[in-house]
N, C-alpha and C positions, 0 to 999 in steps of 0.2 A: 903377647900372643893374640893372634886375632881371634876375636867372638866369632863366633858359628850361628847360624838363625837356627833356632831349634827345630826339630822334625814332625811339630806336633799336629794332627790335625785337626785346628780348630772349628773349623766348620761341620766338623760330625760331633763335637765334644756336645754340644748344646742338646743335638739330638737323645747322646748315648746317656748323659745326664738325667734329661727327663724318663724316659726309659727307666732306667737305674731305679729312680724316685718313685714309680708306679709298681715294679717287680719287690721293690723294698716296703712298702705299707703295706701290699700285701700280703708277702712273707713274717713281718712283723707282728701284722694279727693274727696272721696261723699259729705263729710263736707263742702268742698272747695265751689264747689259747689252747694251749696245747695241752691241757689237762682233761679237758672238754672230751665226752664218749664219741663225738663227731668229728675230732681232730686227726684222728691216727687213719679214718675212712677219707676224707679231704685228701690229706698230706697224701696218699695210694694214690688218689686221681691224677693229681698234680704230677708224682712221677710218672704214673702209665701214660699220660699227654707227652711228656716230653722223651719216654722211648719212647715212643709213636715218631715222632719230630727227628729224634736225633738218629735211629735206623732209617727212617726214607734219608735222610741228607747224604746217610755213609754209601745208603745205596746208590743214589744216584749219583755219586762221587765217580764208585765204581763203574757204573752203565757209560761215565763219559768216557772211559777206560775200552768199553767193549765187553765188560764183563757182565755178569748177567745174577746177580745174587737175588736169592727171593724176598720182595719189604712183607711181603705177608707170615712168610714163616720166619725172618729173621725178628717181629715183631712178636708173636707168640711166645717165641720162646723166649725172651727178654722179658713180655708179660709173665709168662710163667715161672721164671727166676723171680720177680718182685714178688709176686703172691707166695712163693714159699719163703722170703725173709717178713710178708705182713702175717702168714700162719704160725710162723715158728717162735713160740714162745716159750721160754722154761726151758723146762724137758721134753714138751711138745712138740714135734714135727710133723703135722697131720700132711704136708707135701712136701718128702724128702728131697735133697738135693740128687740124690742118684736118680729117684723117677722121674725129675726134670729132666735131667741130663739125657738117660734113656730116650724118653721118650724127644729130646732133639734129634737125637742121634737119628730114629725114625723119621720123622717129617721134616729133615731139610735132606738129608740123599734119597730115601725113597721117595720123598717129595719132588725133589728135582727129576729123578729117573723116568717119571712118569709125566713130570708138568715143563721140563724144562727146556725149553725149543733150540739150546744153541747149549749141547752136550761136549762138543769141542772145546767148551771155554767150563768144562763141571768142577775141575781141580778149582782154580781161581774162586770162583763164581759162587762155587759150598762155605769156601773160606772164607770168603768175606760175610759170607751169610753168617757163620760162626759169629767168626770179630766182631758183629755188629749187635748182636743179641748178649753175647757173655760182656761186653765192653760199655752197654747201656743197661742191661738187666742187673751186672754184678754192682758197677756203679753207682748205680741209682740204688739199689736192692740196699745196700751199708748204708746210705744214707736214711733210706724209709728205716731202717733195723736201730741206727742212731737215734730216730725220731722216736722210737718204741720203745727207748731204754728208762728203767728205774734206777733211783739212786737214792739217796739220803735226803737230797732237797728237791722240792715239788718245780715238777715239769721237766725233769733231769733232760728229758731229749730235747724238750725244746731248746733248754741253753746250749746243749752239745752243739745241735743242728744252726745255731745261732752263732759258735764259738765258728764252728768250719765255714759259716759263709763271707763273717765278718775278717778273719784271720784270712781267709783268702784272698777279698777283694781286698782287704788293706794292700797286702803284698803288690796285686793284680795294678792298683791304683797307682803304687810310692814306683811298682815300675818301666808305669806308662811316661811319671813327668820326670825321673833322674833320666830312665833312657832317652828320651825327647829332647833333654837338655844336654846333657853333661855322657850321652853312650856315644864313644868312639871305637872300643875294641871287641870286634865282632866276636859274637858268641859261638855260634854257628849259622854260617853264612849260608851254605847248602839249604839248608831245612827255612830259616827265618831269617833274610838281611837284616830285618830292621832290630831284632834283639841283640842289645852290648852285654858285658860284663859288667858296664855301671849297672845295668838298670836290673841284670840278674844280683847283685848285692843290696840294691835298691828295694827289691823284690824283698828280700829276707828282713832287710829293716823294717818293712812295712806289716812283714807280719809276726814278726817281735813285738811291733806296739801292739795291731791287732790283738795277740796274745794277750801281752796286758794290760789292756785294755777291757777284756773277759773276766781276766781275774779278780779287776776291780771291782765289776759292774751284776752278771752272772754266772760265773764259776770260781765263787768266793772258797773254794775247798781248794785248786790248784796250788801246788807248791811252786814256787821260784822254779823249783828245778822243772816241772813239769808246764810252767810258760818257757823257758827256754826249747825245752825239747818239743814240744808242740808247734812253738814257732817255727824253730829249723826244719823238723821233721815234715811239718804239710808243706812249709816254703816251696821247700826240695823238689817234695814229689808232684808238686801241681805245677814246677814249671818244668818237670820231664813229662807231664802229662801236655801241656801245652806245645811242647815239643813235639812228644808223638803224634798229636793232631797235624800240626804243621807241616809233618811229613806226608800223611794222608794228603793232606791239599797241596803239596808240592807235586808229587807223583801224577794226579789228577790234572793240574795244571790249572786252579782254581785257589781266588784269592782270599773268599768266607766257604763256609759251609753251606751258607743256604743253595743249591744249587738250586733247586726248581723254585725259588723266588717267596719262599715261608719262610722268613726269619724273625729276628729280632730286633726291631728300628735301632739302627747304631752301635748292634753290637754283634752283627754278622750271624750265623745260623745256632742252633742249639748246639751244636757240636762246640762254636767255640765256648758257649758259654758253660758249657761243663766238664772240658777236657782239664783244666785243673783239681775239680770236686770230683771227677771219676775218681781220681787214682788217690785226693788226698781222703776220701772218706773212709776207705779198707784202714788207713794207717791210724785213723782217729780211734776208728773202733776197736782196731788191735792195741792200743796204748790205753787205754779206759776198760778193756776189757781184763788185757794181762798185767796192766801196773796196778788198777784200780779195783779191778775185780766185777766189775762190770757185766753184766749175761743178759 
């Protein structure tokens, strides 16, 4: 059989590496910390920067489109989702999810009604205002709500928030170099050429280890059973979350998410880098909530 030169590109790896290196010390001593009364205030900023980041990118995804979605109010109200999963404690809900909701429902159509200069395009335009704020506020929001969970062993969120980053990129990483190498049978060509079916089974091996690799190290209470289903479970859902970005930028007709030129040296805009963690944090937090008991 003849070799194939693999698809890999090397001249950005160097880049996305160092990168990688700098976003991970970081994140590591927030981890570290994360018992610290200053930690759970940090961890808040960090996400409200990146909905900040990742609503301007969807927006102006959309504007290259002709649509016209608000970054001021689709940012609000993604602020205002995060703040009622960093208020909601216990029993506590001092800002309920219906007075979010409500009050979106107010400030993105009568907001638009009154501010929005190109009304022919308002169906569209609201929508994606929507998407962009429940898609980065809900996202992000399980993540911060992860990061605030107690448990039996000291820093319970930190390790969660630690289990999901590293469980992911394991997957993210094992299926950059099996597809590069060894991906021939396109996954879905429409949405992503360059993703195979090696590198989506690649994907799941890599966060199998991930998995346990957690179990080993800081989430010494996980059963077998619960690295197996952890692993598949976020595998799954972070690469139909990658997926569904991908559609975003296909429709667009744009190759990263940074559109207006803010991103992340070597690893394309916020969007990409959280279209996996969007979708696999809700499932972390339902499985440690309802297997483990978790609130």
């Amino acid at each position: 059989m003849e070799r194939t030169t693999p698809r890999m590109d090397t001249g950005n790896l160097a880049t996305r590496v160092a990168t990688a290196l700098v976003f991970g010390l970081f994140f590591f001593s927030l981890l570290w910390f994360g018992d610290r009364p200053w930690a759970p205030w940090t961890f808040l900023v960090v996400m409200a920067g990146a909905i900040l980041m990742g609503v301007r990118e969807m927006t102006l995804m959309a504007r290259v489109r002709g649509f016209n979605p608000s970054l001021t109010t689709g940012v609000l109200v993604a602020w205002a989702l995060l703040l009622h999963f960093f208020l909601a404690t216990g029993n506590q809900d001092p800002l309920p999810l219906w007075l979010v909701l409500a009050g979106a429902i107010l400030v993105i159509h009568l907001g638009a009604l009154f501010f929005d200069p190109k009304l022919e395009e308002a169906l569209p335009s609201q929508a994606i205002t929507w998407l962009g704020a429940l898609y980065m506020g809900l996202g992000l929001g399980f993540q911060l709500k992860l990061f605030m969970l107690q448990g039996t062993l000291p820093k319970t969120g930190s390790r969660l928030i630690l289990a999901l980053i590293i469980i992911t990129w394991f997957g993210d990483t094992a299926a950059y170099f099996v597809g590069s190498y060894f991906g021939h049978r396109k996954l879905a060509p429409r949405v992503s050429p360059k993703k195979s079916w090696e590198g989506a089974f690649g994907n799941l091996g890599g966060n199998l280890l991930g998995a346990f690799l957690m179990q080993a190290t800081v989430c010494s209470e996980w059963s077998l059973v619960d690295v197996l289903a952890l692993g598949l479970l976020l595998g799954t859902v972070g690469q139909l979350g990658d997926l569904a970005e991908s559609t975003w930028k296909r429709s667009a007709g744009v190759k990263d998410s940074n559109v207006g030129g803010v991103g992340i040296p070597g690893h394309g805009g916020m969007l990409d880098r959280v279209d996996s963690l969007v979708f696999a944090a809700p499932v972390l937090y339902a499985y440690v909530h309802f297997v483990h008991g978790f609130n």
